[in-house]
N, C-alpha and C positions, 0 to 999 in steps of 0.2 A: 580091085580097090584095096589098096592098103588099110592095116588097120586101125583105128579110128581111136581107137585107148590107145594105143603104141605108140600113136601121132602125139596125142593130146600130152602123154604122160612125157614122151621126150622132148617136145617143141616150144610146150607152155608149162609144165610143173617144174622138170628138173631143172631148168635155167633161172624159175622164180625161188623156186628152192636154194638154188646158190648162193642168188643176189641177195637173198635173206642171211642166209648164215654168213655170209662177208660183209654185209653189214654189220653182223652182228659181234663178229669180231672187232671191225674197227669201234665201233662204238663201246666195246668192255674195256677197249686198250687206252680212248680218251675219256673212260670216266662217265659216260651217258649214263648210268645203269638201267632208269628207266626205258629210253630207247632202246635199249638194248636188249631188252625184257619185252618190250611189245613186236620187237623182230623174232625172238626166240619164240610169243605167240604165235605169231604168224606163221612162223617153219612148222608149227605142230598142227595147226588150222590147214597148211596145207597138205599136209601128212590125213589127216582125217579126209578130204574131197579126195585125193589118191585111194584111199583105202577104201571109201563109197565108190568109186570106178571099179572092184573088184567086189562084188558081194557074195564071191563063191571061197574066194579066198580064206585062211584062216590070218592070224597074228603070226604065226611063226613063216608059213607061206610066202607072206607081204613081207616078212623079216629076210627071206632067201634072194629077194627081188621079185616083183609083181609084175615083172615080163619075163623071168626066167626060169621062172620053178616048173614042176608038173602041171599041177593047178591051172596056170596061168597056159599052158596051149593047150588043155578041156577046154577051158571057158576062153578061150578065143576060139576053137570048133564050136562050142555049143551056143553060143549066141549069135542071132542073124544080125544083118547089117543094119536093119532098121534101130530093133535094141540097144545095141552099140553105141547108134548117130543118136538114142535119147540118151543114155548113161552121159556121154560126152557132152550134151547139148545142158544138163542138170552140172554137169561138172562148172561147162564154160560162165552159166550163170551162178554159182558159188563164187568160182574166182573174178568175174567183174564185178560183183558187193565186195571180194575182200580187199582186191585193189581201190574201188571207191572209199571205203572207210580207212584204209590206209592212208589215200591223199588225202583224206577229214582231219585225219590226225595232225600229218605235216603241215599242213593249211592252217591249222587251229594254232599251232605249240610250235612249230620251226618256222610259217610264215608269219604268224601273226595275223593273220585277215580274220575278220571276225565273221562269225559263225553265222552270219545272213548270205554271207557270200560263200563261204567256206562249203556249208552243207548243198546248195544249188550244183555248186561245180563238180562236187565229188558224187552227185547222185546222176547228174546228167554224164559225167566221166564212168561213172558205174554202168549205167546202161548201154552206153557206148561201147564200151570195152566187151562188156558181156553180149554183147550184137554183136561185134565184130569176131571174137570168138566164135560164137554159132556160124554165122555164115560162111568163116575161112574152113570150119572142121566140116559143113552140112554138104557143100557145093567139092568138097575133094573125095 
């Protein structure tokens, strides 16, 4: 079995990671600031759930790459698979809340829907996403 932070960290962070920081460019280029400040949270919020995937790791470590260092193949020997599928499983429900309050936001301020509807959608879209995270990472 492949491993299950490797998956998690290449398949679901670093592509959420991008899309945030090219957002976050187009929106400093047309002037959003605000938007563009709650993307640049969000790339750091994602940076923190990365960084809770590695609790062996230090700050300079995670600064080398958090799949490349020394560090990082100990603690892919020292942790069994079960550990692993919770680390990732604590991960994948970190990121379906932040994706849920992210669509809260657009929903609120870029759609306009008011906030009876707004909050229903993005918390059953939270759980959603965060399920289906689990069970893509639990079942591979």
């Amino acid at each position: 079995m492949p491993d299950p932070i490797r998956r998690f960290e290449i398949l679901v962070l670093r592509p959420i990671h991008a899309i945030l920081a090219l957002c976050c460019l187009v929106l400093l280029f047309k002037g959003h600031w605000l938007w563009a400040g709650a993307c640049a949270l969000g790339w750091f919020f994602l940076g923190f759930i990365g960084a809770s995937m590695h609790p062996l790791q230090s700050a300079s470590d995670l600064a080398e790459g958090p799949l490349e260092n020394p560090t990082a193949e100990f603690e892919s020997k020292l942790f069994t698979d079960q550990f692993k599928t919770l680390i990732v499983g604590h991960a994948c429900t970190k990121v379906g809340m932040f994706l849920g309050v992210f669509l809260c936001l657009v929903l609120l301020f870029a759609g306009g829907i008011r906030w009876y509807f707004a909050i229903p959608i993005s918390w059953v879209s939270s759980v959603f996403i965060g399920g289906f995270l689990k069970f893509s990472f639990k079942t591979s």
